[in-house]
Backbone atoms as SQL, in Angstrom:
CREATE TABLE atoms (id INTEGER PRIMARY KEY, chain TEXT, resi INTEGER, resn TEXT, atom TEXT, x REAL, y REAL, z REAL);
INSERT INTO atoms VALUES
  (1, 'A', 1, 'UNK', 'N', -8.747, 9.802, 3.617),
  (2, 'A', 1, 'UNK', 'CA', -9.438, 8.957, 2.656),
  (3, 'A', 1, 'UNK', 'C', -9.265, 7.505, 3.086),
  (4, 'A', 2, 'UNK', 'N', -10.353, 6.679, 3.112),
  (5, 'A', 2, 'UNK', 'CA', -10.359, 5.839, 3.401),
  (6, 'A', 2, 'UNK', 'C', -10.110, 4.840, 5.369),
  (7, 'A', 3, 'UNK', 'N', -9.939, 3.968, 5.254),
  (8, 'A', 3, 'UNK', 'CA', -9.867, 3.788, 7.111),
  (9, 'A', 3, 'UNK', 'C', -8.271, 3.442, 7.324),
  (10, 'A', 4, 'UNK', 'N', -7.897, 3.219, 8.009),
  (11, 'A', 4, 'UNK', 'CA', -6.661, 2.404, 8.641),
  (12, 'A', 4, 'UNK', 'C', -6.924, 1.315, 8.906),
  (13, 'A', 5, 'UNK', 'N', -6.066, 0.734, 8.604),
  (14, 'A', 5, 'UNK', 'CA', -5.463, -0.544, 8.589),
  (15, 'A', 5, 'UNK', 'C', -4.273, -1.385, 9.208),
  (16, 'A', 6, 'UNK', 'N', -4.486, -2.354, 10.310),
  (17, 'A', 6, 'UNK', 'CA', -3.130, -2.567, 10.905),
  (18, 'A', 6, 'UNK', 'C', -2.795, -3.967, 10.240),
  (19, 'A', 7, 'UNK', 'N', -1.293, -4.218, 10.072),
  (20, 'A', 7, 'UNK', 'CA', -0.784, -4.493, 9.425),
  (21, 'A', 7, 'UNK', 'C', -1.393, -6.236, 9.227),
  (22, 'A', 8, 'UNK', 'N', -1.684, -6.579, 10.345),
  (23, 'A', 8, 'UNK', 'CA', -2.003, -8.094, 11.044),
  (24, 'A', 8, 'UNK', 'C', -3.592, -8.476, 10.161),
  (25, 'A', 9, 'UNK', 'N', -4.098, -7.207, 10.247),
  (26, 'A', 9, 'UNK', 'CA', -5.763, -7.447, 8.957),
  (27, 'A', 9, 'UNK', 'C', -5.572, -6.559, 7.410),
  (28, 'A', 10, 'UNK', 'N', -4.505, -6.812, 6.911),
  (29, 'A', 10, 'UNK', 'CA', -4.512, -6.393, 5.541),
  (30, 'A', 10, 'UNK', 'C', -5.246, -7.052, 4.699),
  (31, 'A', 11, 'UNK', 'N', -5.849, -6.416, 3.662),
  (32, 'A', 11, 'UNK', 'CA', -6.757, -7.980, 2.772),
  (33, 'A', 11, 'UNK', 'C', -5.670, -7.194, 1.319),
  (34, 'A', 12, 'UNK', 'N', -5.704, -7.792, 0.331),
  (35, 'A', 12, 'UNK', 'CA', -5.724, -7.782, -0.980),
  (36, 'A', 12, 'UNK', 'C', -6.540, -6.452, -1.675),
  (37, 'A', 13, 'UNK', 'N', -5.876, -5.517, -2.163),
  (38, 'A', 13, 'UNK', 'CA', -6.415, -4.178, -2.511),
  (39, 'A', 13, 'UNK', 'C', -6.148, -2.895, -1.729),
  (40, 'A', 14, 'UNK', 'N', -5.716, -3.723, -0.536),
  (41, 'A', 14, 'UNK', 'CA', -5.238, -2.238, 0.667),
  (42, 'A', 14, 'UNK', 'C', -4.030, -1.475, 0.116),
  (43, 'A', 15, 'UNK', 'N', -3.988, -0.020, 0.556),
  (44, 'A', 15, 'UNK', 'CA', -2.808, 0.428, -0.005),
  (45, 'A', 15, 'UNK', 'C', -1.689, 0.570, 1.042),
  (46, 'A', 16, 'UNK', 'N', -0.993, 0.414, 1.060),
  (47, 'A', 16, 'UNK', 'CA', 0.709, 0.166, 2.381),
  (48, 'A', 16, 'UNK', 'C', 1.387, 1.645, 2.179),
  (49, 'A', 17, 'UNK', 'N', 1.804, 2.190, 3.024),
  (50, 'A', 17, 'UNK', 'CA', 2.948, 3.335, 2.728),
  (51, 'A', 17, 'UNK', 'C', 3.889, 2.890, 3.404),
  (52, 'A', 18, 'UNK', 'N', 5.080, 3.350, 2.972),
  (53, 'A', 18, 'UNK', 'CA', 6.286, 3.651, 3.497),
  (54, 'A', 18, 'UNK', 'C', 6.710, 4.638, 3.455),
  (55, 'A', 19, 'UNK', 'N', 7.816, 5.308, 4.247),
  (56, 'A', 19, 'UNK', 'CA', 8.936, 6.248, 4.476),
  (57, 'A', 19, 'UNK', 'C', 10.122, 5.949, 3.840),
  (58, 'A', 20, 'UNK', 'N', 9.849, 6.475, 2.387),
  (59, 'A', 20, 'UNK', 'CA', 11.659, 6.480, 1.875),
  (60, 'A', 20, 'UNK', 'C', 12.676, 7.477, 1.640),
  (61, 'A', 21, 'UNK', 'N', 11.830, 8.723, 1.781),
  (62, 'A', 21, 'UNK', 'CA', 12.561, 9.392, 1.907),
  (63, 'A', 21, 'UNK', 'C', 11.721, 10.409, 2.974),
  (64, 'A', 22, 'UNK', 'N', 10.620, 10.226, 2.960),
  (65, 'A', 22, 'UNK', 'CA', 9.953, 11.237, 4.124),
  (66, 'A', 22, 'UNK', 'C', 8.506, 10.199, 4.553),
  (67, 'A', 23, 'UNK', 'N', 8.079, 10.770, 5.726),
  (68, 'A', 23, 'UNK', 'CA', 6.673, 10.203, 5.997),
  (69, 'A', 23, 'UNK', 'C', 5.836, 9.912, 4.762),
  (70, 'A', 24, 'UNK', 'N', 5.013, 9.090, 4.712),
  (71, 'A', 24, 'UNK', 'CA', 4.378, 8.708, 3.629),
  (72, 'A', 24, 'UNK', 'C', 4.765, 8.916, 2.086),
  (73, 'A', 25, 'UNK', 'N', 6.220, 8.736, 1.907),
  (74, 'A', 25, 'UNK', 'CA', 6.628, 8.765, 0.433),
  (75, 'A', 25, 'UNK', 'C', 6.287, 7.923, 0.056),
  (76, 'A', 26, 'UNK', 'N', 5.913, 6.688, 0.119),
  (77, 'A', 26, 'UNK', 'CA', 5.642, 5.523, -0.976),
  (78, 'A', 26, 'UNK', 'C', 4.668, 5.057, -0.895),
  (79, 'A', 27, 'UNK', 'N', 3.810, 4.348, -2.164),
  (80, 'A', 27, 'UNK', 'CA', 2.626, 3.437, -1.408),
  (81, 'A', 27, 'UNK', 'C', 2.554, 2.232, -2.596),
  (82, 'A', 28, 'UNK', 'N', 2.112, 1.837, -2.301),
  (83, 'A', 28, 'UNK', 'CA', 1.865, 0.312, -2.481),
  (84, 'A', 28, 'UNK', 'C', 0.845, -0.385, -2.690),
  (85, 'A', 29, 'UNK', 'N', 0.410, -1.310, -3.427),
  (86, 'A', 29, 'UNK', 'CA', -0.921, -2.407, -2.922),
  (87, 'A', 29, 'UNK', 'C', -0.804, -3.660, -2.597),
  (88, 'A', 30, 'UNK', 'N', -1.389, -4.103, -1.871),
  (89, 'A', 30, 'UNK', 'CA', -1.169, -5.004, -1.161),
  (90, 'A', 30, 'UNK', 'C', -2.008, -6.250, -1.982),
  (91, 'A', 31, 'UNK', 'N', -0.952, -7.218, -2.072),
  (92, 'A', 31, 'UNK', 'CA', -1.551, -8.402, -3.171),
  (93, 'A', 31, 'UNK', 'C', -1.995, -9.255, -2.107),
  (94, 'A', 32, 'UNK', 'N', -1.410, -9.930, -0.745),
  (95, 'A', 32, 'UNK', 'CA', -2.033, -10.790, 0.156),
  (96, 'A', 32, 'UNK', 'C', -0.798, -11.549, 0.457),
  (97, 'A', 33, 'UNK', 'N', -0.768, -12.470, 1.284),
  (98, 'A', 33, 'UNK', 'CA', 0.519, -13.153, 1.436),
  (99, 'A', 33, 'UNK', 'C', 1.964, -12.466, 2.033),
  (100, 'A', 34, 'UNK', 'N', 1.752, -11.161, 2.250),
  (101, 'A', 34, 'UNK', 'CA', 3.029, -10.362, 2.604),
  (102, 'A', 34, 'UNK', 'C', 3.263, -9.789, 2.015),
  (103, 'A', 35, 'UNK', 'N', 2.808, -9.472, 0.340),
  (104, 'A', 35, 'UNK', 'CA', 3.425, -8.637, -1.161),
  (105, 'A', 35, 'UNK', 'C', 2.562, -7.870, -1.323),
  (106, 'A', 36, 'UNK', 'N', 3.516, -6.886, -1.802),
  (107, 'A', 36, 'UNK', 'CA', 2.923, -5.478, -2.584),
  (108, 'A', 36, 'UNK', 'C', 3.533, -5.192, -3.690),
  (109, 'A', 37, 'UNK', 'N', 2.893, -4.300, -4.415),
  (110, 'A', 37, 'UNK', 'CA', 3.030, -4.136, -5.823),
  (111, 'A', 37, 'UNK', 'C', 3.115, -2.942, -6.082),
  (112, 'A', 38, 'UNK', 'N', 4.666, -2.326, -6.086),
  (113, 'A', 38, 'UNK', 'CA', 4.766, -0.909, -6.646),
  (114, 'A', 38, 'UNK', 'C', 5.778, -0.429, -7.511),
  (115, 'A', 39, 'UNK', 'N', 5.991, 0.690, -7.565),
  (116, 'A', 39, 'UNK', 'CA', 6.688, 1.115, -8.703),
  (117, 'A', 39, 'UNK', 'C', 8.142, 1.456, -7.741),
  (118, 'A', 40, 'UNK', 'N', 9.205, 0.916, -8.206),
  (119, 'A', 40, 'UNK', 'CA', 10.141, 1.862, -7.156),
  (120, 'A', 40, 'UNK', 'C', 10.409, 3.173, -7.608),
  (121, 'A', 41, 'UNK', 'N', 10.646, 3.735, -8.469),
  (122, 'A', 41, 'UNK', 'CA', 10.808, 5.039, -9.035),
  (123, 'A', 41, 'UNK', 'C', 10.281, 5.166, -10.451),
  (124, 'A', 42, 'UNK', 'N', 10.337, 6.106, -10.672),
  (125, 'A', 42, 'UNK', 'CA', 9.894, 6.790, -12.034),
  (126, 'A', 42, 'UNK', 'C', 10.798, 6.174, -13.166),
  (127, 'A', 43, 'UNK', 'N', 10.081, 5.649, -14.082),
  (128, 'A', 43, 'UNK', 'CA', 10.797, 4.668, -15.244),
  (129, 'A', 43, 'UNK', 'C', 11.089, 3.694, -14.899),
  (130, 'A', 44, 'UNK', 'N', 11.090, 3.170, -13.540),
  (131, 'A', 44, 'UNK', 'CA', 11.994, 1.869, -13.166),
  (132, 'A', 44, 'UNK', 'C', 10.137, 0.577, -13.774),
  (133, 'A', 45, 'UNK', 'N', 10.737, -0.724, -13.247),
  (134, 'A', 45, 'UNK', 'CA', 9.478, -1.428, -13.896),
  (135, 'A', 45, 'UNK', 'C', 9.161, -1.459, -12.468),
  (136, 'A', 46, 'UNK', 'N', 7.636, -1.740, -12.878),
  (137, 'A', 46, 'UNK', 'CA', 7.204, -2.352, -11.790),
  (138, 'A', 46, 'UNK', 'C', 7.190, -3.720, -11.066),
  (139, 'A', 47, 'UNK', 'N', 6.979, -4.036, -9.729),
  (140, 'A', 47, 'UNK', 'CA', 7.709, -4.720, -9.342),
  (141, 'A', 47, 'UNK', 'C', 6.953, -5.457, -8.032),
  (142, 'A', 48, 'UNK', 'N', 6.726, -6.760, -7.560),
  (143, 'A', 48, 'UNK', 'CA', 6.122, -7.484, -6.292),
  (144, 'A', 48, 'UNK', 'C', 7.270, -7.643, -5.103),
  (145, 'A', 49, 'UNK', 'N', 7.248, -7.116, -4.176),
  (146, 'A', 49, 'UNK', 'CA', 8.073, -6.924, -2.752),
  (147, 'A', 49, 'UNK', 'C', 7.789, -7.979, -1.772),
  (148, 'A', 50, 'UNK', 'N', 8.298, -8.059, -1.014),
  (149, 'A', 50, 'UNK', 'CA', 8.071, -9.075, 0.445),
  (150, 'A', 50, 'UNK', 'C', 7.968, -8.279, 1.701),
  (151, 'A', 51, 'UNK', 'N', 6.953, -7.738, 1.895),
  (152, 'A', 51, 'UNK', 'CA', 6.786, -6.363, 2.808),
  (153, 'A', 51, 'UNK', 'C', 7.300, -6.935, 4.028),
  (154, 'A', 52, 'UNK', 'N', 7.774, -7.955, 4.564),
  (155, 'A', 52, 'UNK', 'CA', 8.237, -8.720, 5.716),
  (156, 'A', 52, 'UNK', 'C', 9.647, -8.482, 5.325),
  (157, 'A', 53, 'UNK', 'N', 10.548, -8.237, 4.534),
  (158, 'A', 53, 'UNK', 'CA', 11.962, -8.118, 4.381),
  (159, 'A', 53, 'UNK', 'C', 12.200, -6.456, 5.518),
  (160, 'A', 54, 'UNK', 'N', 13.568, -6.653, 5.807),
  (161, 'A', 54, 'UNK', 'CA', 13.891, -5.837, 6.693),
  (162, 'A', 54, 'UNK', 'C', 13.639, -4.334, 5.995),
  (163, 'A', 55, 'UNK', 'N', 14.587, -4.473, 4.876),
  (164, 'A', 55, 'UNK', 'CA', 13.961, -2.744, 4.087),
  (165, 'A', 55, 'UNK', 'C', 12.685, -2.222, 4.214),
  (166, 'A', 56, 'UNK', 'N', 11.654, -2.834, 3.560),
  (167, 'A', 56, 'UNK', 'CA', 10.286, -2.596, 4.233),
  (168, 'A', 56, 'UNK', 'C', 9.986, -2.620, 5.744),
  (169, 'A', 57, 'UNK', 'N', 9.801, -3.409, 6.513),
  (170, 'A', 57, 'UNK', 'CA', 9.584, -3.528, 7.282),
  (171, 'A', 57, 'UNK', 'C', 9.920, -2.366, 8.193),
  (172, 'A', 58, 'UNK', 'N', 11.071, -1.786, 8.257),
  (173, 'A', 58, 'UNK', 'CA', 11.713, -0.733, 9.196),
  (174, 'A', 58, 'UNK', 'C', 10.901, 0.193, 8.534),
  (175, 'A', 59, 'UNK', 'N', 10.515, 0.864, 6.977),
  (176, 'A', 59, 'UNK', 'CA', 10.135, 1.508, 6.733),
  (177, 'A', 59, 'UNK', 'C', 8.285, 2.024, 6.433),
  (178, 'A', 60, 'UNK', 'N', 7.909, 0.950, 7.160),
  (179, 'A', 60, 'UNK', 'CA', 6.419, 1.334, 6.962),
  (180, 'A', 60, 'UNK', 'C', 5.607, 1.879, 7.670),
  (181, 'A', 61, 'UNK', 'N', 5.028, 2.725, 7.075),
  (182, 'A', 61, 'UNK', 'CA', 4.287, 3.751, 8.113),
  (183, 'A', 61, 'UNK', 'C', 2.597, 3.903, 8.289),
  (184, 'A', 62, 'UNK', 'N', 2.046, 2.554, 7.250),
  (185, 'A', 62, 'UNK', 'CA', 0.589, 2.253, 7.501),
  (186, 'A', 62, 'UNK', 'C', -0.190, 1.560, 6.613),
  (187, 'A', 63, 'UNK', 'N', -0.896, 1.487, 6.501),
  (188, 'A', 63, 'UNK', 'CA', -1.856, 0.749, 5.938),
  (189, 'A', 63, 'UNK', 'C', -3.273, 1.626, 5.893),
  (190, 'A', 64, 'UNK', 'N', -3.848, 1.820, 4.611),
  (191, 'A', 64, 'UNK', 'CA', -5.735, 2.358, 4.436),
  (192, 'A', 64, 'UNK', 'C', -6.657, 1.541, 3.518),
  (193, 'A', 65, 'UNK', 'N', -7.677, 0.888, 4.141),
  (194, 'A', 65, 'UNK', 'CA', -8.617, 0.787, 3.071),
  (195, 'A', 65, 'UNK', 'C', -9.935, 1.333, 2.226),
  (196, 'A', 66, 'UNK', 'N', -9.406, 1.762, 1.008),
  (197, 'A', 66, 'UNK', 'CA', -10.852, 2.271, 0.411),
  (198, 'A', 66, 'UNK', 'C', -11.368, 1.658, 0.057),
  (199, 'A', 67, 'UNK', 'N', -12.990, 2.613, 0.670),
  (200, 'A', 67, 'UNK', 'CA', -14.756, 1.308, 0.344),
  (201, 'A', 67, 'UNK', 'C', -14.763, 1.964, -1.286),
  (202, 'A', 68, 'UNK', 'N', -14.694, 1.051, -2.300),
  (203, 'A', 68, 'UNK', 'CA', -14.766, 1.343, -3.759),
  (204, 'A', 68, 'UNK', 'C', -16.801, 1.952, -3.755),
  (205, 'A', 69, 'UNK', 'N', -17.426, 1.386, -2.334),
  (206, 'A', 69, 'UNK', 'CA', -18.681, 1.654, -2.767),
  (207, 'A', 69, 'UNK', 'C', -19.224, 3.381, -2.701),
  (208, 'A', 70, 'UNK', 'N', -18.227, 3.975, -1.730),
  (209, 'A', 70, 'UNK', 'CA', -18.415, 5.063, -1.055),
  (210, 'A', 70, 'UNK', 'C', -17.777, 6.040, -1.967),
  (211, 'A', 71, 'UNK', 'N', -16.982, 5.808, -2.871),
  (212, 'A', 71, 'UNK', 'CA', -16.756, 6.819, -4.355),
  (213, 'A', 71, 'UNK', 'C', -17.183, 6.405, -5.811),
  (214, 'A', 72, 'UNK', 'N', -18.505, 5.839, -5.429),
  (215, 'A', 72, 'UNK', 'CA', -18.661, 5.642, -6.780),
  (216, 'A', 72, 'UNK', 'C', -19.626, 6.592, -7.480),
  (217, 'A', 73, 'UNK', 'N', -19.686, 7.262, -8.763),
  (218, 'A', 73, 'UNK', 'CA', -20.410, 8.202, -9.125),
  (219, 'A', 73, 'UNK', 'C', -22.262, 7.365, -9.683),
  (220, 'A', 74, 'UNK', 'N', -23.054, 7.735, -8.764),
  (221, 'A', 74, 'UNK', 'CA', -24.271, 7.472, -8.926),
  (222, 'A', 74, 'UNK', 'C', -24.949, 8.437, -10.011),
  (223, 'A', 75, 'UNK', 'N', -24.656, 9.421, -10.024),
  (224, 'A', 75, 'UNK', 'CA', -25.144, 10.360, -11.145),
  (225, 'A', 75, 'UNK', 'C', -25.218, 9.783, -12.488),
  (226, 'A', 76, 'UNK', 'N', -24.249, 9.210, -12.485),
  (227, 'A', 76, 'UNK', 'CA', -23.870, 8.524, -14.147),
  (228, 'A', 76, 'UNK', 'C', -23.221, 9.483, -14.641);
């Protein structure tokens, strides 16, 4: 779903994964500036990151962007 994304052309809306406990356990959105916006666990609050900090950084495993135009329901 959606394309890949390398890290250097992220825009605002892309979604980021990381590896936290396995390949693609986490994901993210990407606000612009280096930050993403996710939940760290279940109940915890949500929360804006510095995807350039070492924790992230070691742990990321990609970047995708979805075209919002290419799922949109035309049927009505």
């Amino acid at each position: 779903m959606g394309k890949s994304v390398s890290p250097n052309r992220l825009q605002a809306g892309d979604l980021v994964f990381y590896n936290t406990e396995r390949p693609f356990s986490h994901v993210g959105i990407y606000l612009g500036d280096d930050r993403f916006i996710h939940a760290p666990k279940p109940g915890a609050s949500v929360r804006v990151e510095n995807m350039r900090s070492r924790y992230w950084q070691r742990r990321f495993d990609g970047a995708r962007r979805i075209d919002p135009g290419h799922y949109r329901n035309e049927g009505g």
